[in-house]
N, C-alpha and C positions, 0 to 999 in steps of 0.2 A: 146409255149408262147414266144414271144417277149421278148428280153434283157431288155428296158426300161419296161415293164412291170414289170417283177421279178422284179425291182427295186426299184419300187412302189409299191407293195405290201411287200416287205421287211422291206421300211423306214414306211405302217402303223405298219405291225408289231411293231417293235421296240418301235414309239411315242404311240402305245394304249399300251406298257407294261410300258410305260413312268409314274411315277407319279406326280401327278400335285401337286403344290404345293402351298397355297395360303395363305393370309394374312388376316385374322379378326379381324374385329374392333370392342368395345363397348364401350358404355359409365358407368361408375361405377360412382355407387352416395350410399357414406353413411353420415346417420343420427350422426353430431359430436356435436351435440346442446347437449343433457346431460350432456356432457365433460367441457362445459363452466364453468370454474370457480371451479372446481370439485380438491378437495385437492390432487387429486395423480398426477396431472398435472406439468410440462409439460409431453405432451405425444409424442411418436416416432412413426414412422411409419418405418415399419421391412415388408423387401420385402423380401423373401425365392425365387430360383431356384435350384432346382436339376436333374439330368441328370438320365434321365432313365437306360440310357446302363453303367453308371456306371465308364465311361473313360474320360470323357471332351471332348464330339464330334463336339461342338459346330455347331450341326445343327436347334440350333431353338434360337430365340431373345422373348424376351419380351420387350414390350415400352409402359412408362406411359409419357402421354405428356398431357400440358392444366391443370394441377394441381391449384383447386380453394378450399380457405378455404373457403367461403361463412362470409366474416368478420374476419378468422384467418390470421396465417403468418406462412410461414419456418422459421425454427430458425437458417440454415445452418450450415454448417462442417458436410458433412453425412458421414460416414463410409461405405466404399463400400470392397469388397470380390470377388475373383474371376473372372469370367465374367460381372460387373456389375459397370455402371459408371454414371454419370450423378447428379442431385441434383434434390430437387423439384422446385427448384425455376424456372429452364431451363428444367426438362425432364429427365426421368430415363432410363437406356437400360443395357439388362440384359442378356447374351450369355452365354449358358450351356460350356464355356468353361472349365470347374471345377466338379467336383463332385455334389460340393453345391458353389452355389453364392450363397452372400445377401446384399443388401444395408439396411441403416436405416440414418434414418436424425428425426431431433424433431422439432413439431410445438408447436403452442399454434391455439387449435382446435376454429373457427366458429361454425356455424350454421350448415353446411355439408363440407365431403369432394368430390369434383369430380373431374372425371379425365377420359379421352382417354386414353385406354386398346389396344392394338396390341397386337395377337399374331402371328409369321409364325407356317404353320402346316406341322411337318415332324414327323412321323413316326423313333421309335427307332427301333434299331435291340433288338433283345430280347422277345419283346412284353411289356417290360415297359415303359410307357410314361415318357415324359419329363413333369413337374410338379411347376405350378409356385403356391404361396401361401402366401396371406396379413394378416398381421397381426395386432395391434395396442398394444405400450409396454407402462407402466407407467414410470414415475420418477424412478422410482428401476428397472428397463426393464426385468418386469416381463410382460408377456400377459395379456389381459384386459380379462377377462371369459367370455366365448361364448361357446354354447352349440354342438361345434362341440366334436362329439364325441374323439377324441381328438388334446391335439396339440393348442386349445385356440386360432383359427384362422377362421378369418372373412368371407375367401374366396378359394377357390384355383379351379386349371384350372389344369384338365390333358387333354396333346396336342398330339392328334390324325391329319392325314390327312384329316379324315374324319370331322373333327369341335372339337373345346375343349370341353369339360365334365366337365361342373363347380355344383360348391357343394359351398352354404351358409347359413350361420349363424347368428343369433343376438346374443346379449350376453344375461349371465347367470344372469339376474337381483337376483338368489339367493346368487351370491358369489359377497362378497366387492371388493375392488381392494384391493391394498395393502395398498393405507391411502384412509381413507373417506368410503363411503357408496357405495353401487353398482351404477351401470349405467346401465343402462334400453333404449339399440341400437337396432331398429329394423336390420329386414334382409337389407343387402346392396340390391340395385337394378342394376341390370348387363343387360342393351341394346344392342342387336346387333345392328350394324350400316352398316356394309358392310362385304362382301366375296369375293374377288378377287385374282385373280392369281396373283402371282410374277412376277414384270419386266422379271426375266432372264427367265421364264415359257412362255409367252408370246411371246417372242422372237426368243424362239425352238420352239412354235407351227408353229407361222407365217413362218420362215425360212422351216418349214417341208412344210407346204400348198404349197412355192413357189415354191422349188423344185419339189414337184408334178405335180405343173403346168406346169414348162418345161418340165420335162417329157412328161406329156400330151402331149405337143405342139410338140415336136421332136418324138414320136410315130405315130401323127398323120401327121407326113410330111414324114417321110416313108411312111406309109401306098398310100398316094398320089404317089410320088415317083416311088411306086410298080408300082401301079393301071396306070400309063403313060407310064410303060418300059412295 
């Protein structure tokens, strides 16, 4: 076997043990019309991340961008924690750099909330995912009740390579909030929109194909080479 050859067969190896890594989109839409006007109000929006491996690896983000109250408003000054920075007013972004990040800001809720959801998909060491989780807090920033079994949380995504594995809830139309009468939110609705590879993914595949190619090209011009002597 030919030098360039092993070479090429070495660089597929490597790039198919390579993981790819890629970035998904959805659209999230919940029902915040009950809320209107609803005495436990203003209400908070409490964004959770937590780090599967348990150290602050910071290898996966979360990004809420496009944030519409549907007639509401941010109330601003959000409280952000660990890996998580951003506001609703501009967009949130959220890096496992910490054990547990969380942001929270308050609005005065519309008709719905929606929002463009990012996640990157990396794989923890361990086998525990990384774990992002929405919640909605009253004026006391107590959780609004939802039937997730527990935890009183709207949504969460655990973040596989493979695609997140999300789990949602309405809330507990049986339990009041803390002031007023319950709220009766259906299930959020969560769209994929897209799947793509990451810029830097993209960039070690293409750079792998071209080097390949030369290869090719410089293999087969020996070969010529030969075949003239």
């Amino acid at each position: 076997m030919t030098k360039p050859l092993k070479t090429v067969l070495i660089l597929c190896a490597v790039f198919g043990l390579c993981q790819i890594a890629t970035a998904n989109t959805y659209n999230v839409t919940l029902d915040t019309a009950p809320l209107v006007g609803h005495p436990a109000g203003p209400f908070v929006v409490f964004l959770e991340f937590t780090d599967g491996s348990g150290i602050g690896d910071a290898n996966n983000t979360v990004t809420l961008s496009g944030l519409d109250f549907s007639g509401g408003s941010a109330l601003g000054s959000p409280i952000v924690f660990g890996g998580a920075s951003g506001s609703l007013e501009n967009g949130i972004s959220i890096t496992d750099t910490s054990v547990i990040s969380f942001f929270e800001e308050g609005f005065n809720p519309g008709l719905q909330l929606s929002f463009s959801l990012d996640l990157t998909l990396n794989d923890d060491s361990g086998g525990t995912p990384d774990r992002f989780t929405f919640f909605l807090l009253d004026s006391s920033q107590v959780p609004l009740p939802t039937l997730a079994p527990f935890g009183d949380y709207f949504f969460g995504a655990d973040i596989y390579s493979t695609g997140p594995i999300f789990d949602a809830y309405g809330s507990d139309a049986s339990r009041s909030l803390s002031v007023g009468g319950p709220a009766s939110i259906p299930v959020p609705t969560i769209t994929s929109v897209s799947s793509v590879p990451e810029p830097s993914t993209i960039y070690l595949l293409g750079g792998a194909l071209a080097m390949m190619g030369v290869l090719k090209t410089f293999s087969s011009s020996s070969r010529k080479g030969k075949s003239k002597a």
